[in-house]
C-alpha positions in Angstrom: 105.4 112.8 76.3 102.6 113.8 74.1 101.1 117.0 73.2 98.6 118.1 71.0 95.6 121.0 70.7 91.7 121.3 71.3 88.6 123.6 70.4 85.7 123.8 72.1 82.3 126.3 72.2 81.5 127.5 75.4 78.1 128.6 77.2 78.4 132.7 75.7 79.6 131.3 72.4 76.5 132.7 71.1 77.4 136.4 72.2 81.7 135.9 71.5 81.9 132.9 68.9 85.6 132.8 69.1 85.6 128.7 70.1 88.1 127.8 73.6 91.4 126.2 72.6 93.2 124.3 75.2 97.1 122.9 75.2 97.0 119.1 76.0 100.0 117.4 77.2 100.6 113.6 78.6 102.9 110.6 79.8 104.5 108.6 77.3 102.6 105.1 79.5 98.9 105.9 80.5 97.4 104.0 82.9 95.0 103.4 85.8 96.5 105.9 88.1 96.8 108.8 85.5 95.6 112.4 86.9 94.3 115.4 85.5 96.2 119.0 86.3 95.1 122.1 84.7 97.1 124.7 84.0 96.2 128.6 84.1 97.9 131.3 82.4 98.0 135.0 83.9 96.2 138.1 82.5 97.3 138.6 78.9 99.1 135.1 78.6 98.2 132.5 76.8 98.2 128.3 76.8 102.1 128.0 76.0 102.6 130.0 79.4 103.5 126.5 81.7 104.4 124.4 78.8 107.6 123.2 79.6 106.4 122.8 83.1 103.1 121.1 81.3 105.3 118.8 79.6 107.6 117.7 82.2 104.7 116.9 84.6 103.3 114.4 82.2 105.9 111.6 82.8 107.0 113.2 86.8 103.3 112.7 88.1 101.6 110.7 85.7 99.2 113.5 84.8 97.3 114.4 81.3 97.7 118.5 81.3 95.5 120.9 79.9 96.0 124.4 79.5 93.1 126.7 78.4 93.6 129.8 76.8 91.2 132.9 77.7 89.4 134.6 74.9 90.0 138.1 74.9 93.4 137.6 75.8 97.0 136.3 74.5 96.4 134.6 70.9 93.2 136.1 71.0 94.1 139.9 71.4 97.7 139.3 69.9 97.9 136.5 66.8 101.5 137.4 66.9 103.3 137.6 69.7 100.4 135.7 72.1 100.3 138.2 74.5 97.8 141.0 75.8 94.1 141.2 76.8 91.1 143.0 75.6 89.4 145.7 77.6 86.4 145.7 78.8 88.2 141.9 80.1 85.9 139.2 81.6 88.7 139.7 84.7 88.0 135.0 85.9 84.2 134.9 85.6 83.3 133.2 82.4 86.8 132.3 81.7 86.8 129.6 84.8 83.3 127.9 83.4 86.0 127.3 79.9 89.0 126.0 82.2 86.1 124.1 83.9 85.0 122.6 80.2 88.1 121.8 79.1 88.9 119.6 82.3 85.7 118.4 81.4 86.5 117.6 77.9 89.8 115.9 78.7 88.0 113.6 80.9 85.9 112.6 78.0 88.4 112.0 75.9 90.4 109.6 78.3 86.7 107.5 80.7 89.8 105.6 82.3 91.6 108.5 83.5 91.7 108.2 87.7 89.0 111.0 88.5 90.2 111.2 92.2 93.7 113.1 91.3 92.0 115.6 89.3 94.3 119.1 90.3 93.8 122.8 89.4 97.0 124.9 89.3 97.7 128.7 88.1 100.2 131.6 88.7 98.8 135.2 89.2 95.3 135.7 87.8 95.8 131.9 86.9 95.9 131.1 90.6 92.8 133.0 91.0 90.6 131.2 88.7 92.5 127.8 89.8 90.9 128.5 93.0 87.9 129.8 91.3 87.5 126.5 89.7 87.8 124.6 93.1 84.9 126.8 94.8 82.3 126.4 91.6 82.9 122.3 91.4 83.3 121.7 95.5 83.6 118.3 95.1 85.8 117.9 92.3 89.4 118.6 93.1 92.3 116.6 94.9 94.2 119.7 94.9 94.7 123.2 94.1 97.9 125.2 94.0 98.1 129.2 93.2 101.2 131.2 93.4 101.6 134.3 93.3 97.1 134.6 93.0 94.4 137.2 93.4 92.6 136.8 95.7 89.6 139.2 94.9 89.3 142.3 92.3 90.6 145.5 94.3 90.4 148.8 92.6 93.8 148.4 90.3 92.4 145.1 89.3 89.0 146.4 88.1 91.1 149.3 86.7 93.1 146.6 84.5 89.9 145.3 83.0 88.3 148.6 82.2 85.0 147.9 83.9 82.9 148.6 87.2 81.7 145.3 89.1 78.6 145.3 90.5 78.5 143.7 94.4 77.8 140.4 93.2 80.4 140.6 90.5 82.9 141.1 93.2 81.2 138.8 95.5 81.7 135.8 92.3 85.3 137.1 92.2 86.1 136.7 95.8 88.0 133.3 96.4 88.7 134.4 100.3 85.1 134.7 100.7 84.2 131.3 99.2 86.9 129.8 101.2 84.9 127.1 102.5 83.6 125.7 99.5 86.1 123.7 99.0 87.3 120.5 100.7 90.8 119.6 99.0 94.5 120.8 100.3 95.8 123.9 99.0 99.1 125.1 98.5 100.1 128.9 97.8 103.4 130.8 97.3 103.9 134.3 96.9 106.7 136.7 96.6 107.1 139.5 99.4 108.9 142.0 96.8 105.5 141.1 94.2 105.0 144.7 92.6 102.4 143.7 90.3 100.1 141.8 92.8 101.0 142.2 96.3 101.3 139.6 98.9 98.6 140.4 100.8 96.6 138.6 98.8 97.9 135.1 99.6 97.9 136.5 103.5 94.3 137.3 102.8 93.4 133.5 101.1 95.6 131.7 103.7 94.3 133.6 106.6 90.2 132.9 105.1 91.2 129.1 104.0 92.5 127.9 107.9 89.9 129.8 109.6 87.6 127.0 107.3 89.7 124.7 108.4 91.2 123.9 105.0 94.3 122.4 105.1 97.2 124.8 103.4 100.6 124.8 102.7 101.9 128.0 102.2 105.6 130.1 102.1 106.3 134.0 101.3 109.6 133.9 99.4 111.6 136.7 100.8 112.8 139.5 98.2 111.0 137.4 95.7 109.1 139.2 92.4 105.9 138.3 90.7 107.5 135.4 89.2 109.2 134.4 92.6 113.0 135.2 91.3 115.7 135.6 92.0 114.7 134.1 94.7 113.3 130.7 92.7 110.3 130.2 89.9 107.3 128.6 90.1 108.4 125.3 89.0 110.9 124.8 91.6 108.6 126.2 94.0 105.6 124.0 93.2 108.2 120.8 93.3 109.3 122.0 96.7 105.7 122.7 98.4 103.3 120.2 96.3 106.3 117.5 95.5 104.2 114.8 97.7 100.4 116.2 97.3 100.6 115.7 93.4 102.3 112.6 94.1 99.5 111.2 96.7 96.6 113.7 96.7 93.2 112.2 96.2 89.5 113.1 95.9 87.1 109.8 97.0 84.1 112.1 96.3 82.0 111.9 93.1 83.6 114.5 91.2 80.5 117.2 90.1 80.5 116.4 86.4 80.0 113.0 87.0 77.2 113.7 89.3 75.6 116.6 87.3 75.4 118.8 90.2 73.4 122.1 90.0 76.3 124.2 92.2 74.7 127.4 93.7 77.2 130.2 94.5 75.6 132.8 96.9 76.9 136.1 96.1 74.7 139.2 98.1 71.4 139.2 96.6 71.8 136.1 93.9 73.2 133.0 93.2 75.2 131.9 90.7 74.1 128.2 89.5 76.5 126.1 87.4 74.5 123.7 86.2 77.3 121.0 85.4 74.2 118.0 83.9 74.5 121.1 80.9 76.6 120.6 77.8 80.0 123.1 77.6 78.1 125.1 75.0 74.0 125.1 76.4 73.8 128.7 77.5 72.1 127.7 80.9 75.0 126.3 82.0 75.7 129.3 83.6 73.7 131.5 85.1 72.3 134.3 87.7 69.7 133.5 89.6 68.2 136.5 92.0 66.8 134.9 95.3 67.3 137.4 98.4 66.1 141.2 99.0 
């Protein structure tokens, strides 16, 4: 196993110049079957949070990982301990188009990489923008796994990052509401004793996702905490549910960075249009777009 460490601007870099770093792991033997999974830390964590799990998944699935770290949060806010977030916090808006970048840069770095097992995983506001990130590229993603996710900004979440949301703010946020978007399995896990997000959130994604006829795999630990213990963790848990989909789980559609897809995201009165024919750092990359009322 290999690890190692990247930096990258992003499309605000001009208004927060702080540039992305991302953790990097992968197999010892590379070939024409290795995958892509990204992994993404919780509120206030940074790109160490998955490492061992990172690390072991190298040489398990044959997957290059990447782990982006959130500005205004963990190494960020904390150069010491790694750990806290800023407030007002960009609460998985901004922070997806960087997870979204660093995939992209990865796959730069390695043109032989198999683009059809590319897979987007996260605990906790990690498994919200890991679903984010399947909803803003559509036709990207093998497969997506959150445990223990958000699955929009409630009042105590928009408490936590200091800030009001406008409609389409919380329309961008939703990832029950964008349900559809997607096409690729997903698989969620949640603790029914979770006193720091409650499980209604996965009910919430796992009731919008089959009523799209997504496919899901999905199991409420009983008595289990934020971190799924003592009834298990998320590493177990993700072997037990996802053992075979990150084995076998595949993507035959051109991925949208390949294609340079323009992705509209209608939220109320506007659009959000990721542009992904854009460089990481061109500041159009992103952007809202008012077309209704």
């Amino acid at each position: 196993m290999k690890d190692y460490e990247i930096t990258f601007k992003s499309c605000n870099s001009v208004h927060y110049a702080k540039p992305i770093t991302a953790y990097v792991t992968g197999p010892d033997r590379m070939d024409g079957g290795t995958g892509l999974m990204h992994f993404a830390h919780g509120w206030g964590g940074n790109r160490y949070g998955y490492r061992a799990m990172q690390q072991e998944f190298a040489d398990r699935y044959n997957l290059i990982g990447v782990a982006t770290e959130f500005r205004q949060s963990g190494y960020d806010f904390d150069p010491v301990t790694g750990t806290g977030a800023y407030q007002p916090y960009d609460a998985s808006h901004l922070q997806v188009i960087d997870c979204l970048n660093a995939v992209r840069h990865v796959l730069g770095l390695y043109p032989g990489l198999d683009r059809g097992r590319l897979i987007a995983y996260g605990g906790s506001q990690g498994g919200h923008i890991s679903m984010l990130m399947c909803s803003f590229c559509p036709d990207t993603f093998a497969l997506v796994i959150s445990a223990c996710g958000a699955s929009h900004f409630d009042a105590e979440r928009a408490a936590w990052a200091g800030r009001d949301f406008s409609a389409r703010e919380l329309a961008v946020r939703d990832t029950a509401g964008m349900a559809g978007r997607g096409q690729c399995p997903v698989v969620l896990m949640h603790g029914t004793a979770d006193e720091t997000l409650p499980d209604l959130h996965t009910r919430r994604m796992e009731k919008a996702l089959r009523e799209a006829g997504r496919t899901v795999v999905v199991k409420y630990y009983e008595g289990g905490n934020h971190a799924l213990g003592p009834v298990t963790n998320r590493r177990d848990a993700t072997v037990e549910l996802a053992d075979a989909l990150l084995r076998e789980a595949r993507n035959d559609r051109e991925d949208d960075f390949a294609a340079g897809r323009a992705v509209r995201v209608p939220c109320g009165d506007s659009d959000f249009v990721i542009d992904w024919s854009r460089r990481p750092e061109d500041p159009e990359l992103a952007r809202w777009e008012q077309t209704r009322g």
